[in-house]
Each structure stands twice: as C-alpha cells, then as structure tokens.
N, C-alpha and C positions, 0 to 999 in steps of 0.2 A: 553460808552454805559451802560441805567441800567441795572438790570437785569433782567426785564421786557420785554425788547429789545432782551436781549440774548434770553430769551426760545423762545418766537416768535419766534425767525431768527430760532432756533435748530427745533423748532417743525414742521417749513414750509421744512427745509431743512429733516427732520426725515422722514418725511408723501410721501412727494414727489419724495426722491431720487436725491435732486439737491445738490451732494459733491462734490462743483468745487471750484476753486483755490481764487474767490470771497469772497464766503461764508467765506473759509479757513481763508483768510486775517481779516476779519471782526468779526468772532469769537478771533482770534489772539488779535483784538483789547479791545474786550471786558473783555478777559482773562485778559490782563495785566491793565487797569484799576481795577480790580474783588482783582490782588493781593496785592494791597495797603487798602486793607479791611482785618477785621480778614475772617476767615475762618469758624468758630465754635465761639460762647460764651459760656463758660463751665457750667458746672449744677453749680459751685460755682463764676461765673460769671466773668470770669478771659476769655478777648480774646487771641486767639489764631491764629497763621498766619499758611499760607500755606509754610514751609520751611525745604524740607524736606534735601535739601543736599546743598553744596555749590561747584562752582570750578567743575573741568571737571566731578565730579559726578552729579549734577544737568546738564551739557549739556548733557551729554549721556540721561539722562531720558529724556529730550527735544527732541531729537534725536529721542528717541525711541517713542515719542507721536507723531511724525511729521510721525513716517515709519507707523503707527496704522493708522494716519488719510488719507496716499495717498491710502493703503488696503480699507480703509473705504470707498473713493472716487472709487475704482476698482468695487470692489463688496458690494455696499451698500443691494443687499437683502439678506447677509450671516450673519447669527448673531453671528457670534464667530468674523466677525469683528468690529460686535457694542460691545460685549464683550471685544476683544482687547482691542480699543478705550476708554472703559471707565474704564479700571485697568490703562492704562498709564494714563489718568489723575489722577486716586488713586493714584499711586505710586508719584504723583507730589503735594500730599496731597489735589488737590481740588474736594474734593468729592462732594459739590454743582454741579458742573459739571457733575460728572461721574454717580450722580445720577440722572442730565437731560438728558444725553444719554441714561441711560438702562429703563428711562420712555420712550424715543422715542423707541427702545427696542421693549419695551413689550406693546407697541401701534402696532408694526407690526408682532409682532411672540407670541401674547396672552398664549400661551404654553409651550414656552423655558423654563424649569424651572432655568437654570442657569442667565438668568436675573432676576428674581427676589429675588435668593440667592447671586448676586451681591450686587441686590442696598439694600437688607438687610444688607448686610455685612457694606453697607458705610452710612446707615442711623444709626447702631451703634458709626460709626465713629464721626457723628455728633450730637450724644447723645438721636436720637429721637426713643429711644429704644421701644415704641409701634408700630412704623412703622416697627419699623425692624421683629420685631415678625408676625405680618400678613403680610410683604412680605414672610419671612421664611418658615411662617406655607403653604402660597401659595405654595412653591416651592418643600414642603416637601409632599406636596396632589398628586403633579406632578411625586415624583421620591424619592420612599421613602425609597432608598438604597444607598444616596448619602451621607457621612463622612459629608464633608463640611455644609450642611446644616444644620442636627440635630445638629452639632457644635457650630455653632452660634446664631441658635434659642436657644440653652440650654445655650450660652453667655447672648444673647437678655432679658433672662425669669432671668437669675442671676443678672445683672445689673437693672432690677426692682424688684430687691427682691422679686421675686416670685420664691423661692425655691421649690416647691413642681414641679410646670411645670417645673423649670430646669430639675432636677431629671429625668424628662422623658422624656427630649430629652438629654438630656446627658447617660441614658439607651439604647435610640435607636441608638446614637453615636457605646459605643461601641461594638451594636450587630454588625455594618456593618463594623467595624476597622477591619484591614485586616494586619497591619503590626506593628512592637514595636512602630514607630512612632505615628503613629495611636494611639496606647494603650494608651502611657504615656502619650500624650498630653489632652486627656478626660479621663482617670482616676485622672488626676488633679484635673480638675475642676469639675469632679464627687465627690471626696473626700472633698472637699472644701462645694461641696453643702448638703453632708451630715453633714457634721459637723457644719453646721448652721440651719439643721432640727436634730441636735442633736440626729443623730442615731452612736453613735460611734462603737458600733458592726459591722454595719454596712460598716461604711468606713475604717473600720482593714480590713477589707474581698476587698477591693478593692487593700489598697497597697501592703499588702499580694501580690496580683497576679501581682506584680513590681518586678524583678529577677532582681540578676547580670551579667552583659554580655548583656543585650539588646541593641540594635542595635538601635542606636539614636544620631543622629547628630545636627538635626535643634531643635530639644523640649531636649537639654541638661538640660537646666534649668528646666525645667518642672518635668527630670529625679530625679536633684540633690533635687528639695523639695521632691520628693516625698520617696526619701530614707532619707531623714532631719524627714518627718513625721514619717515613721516609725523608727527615731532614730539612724540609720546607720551613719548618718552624722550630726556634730553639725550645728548651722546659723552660723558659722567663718570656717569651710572647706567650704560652699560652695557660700558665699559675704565674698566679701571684700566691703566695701562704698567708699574706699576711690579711687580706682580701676572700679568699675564696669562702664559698658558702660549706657547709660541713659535707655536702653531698659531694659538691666540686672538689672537696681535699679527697676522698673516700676515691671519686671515679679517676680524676685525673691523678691523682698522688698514687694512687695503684699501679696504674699505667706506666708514671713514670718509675714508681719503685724498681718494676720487673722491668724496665730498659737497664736499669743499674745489674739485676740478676744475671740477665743474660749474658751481660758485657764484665760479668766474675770480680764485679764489686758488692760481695753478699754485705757489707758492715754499712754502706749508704740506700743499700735495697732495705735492708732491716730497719733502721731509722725513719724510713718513709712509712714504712709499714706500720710502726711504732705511732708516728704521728697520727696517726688512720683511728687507728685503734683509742686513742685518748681522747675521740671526738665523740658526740651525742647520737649521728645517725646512724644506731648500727645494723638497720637493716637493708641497709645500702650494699648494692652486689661487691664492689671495690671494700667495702668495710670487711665482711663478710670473708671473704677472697684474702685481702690484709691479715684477718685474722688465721685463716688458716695456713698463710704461708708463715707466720709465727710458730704457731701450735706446729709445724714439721720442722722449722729451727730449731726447736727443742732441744 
C-alpha cells in the first residue's frame, strides 16, 4: 500500500470513528510494506530505518502498540487514546506514522495541547524542525505551564540555530521545572545555549545552581556534563568510548563535542560529532543536534 493509501484509510478511519479489526489488518499491511523504506533521510543525507530493538524487546513493543490500538478501537473519542497510540508507534521509531495519527488528533480535539506537543516532539525526530516549532509554539499558546513543551520547543529553536528563541523557551522550561530531574535536564541545554550566544557569565550562574546530591536518575548524563562544565569532573570520569551505550555516545559525546566548539577547537568538535553520527541511535537528541552541527559545517 502507498502511503498515499495509508492516510486516506487513517483519515477516513480518524473522522469517522470506524477502529475495527479490518481497518487494523490493512494498516498492519501497509506498516510492514512502510518498514523496508528508510524512515527519515538525514539533514546529511544518510537513510535511516525504523529499528529500534530486536528479539523479545521489539515484540513487547509490538505487543504494546497492538493493546494501544484495541484502546483506540474501545474508545476512539478519548484522546489520551490517540495519544497512546501514537507514542507506541514512536517508540517503534515510525514517526511518519504517529505523526498521521495526532493529525487525525488534532482534526478532532483542535485543543488538546498534548497532540500537538506530541507530533512536535516527532516532527523533531524527523528533522522537520520548523514544524516542530509551530506545533510547539501551538501547544505552548494552550498550556503554558507544561515542562515538556517549552522543552522541545527550546530543542526545536536549537537545532535550527536560533539561539536567542531557544534561550526563551528554555527560560520558561525552567520557570515551570519542578524537580532536580527537571532542572538538570534544561539547565543543560540552557547552558549549551548560552555558550553559543557567548554569554559565559551567564551560563556560570546556570551550573552554579547544579549541587551535589541531586536526585537524578534518568538525565544522569545530563548531570555528569554539567559538573564536567563546571570542572568537577574530567571528559574521562564521565565517557568511556569504548564502553558507552549508542545513546550515551550521542548525549554525552555531544556535550563534550560543543565544550571543544566553544573553546575554538572546531576539528576535535567535528570529530566528536562525526562519531555521533556513525552510530545506530539516531533519533537521539545529541544525534540529531551532532547531525546538524555537521550539515552547518558544510
């Protein structure tokens, strides 16, 4: 089926409400034609598949888009199940997909600001980083006290080097950050965006307010650069290369790339970035970010 075919089928079955076991089959069909396609062609032109696990961790994720989509068939007018529905196809890296469900979405609930800080989220993932930004910015007109959004909008606004608008959604990040989690992970990329508007006053006063003892599990890496920034820790306490997991090279190898940028070593920032880029994960924000400080190398 092309995928011409597919939105059709999604948009009649979106509008209308018809989530039955036909349709199910038929989308099914289309998907698995879809995954012998790349997925994304990168800002440096290098395609990319949809592959995100193998072996009983890809069936569980199967698993779990199959329990999203009978929800979705239950109650199609609940939009936390077209939300469902279209992170388990994120999570199954086809964001083509999950960004034609939260248009089907936000065709019937014009409002929900969480669809449209969804398909923001995954129009990053697929490079089309101005879409992402006026979904975002929509989402953030809706619900202007939501983490998640100023998050990725001030991702959105950094990944097209417009640093000055990251800056300020990354300010209104962490006006609404509420936990060390929260903190560390936009103070990062707070810090990052100062030091490419070259306010380094500036972004002292940021890691400065990074203590010992916070309470941080998932943004670990986030934690370790940002005490590597303020010097606490060298790049060899907290990468190994030879060791790290592909996300780990991607989030910290980023990090440390742009410490080399800023410090006007562009040929060991590019190297870093290079490494990034030759890795499997690349819908990793670090990857992502790698890639497109390459593609302005040009």
């Amino acid at each position: 089926m092309r995928k011409r075919d597919f939105l059709t089928l999604f948009f009649l079955i979106g509008v209308f409400g018809c989530w039955n076991l036909s349709a199910a089959a038929i989308l099914q069909e289309a998907t698995e034609e879809n995954l012998e396609r790349p997925e994304i062609i990168s800002l440096l032109g290098i395609k990319h598949f949809a592959q995100p696990a193998e072996g009983e961790a890809l069936a569980q994720l199967k698993m779990d888009l199959a329990d999203a989509w009978e929800a979705l068939q239950d109650k199609p007018d609940d939009p936390e199940n077209v939300i469902l529905y279209g992170r388990r196809l994120a999570y199954l890296w086809r964001y083509h997909e999950a960004i034609d469900v939260y248009r089907g979405g936000i065709k019937n609930f014009p409002d929900h600001f969480m669809l449209y800080r969804h398909r923001g989220h995954r129009y990053i993932s697929i490079r089309k980083f101005d879409k992402a930004v006026l979904d975002l910015s929509k989402a953030a007109e809706l619900n202007n006290r939501d983490f998640d959004i100023w998050y990725h909008l001030g991702l959105a606004h950094f990944l097209n080097g417009d640093f000055e608008k990251a800056l300020s959604a990354y300010e209104s990040c962490l006006g609404v950050s509420e936990d060390d989690e929260s903190k560390v992970a936009v103070s990062h990329w707070l810090y990052m965006t100062l030091r490419r508007l070259e306010r380094l006053d500036d972004a002292i006063k940021v890691i400065n307010n990074i203590i010992e003892g916070m309470e941080v599990e998932e943004n670990q890496s986030y934690y370790d650069l940002l005490n590597f920034y303020k010097g606490q820790k060298s790049a060899e306490d907290i990468f190994n290369i030879e060791e790290a997991s592909d996300l780990e090279l991607a989030t910290i190898g980023y990090g440390i790339g742009c410490w080399y940028l800023y410090n006007n070593d562009k040929a060991t920032a590019k190297t870093h970035f290079e490494k990034i880029v030759e890795t499997k994960y690349w819908p990793a924000f670090g990857f992502i970010a790698a890639e497109a400080e390459l593609f302005r190398m040009k």
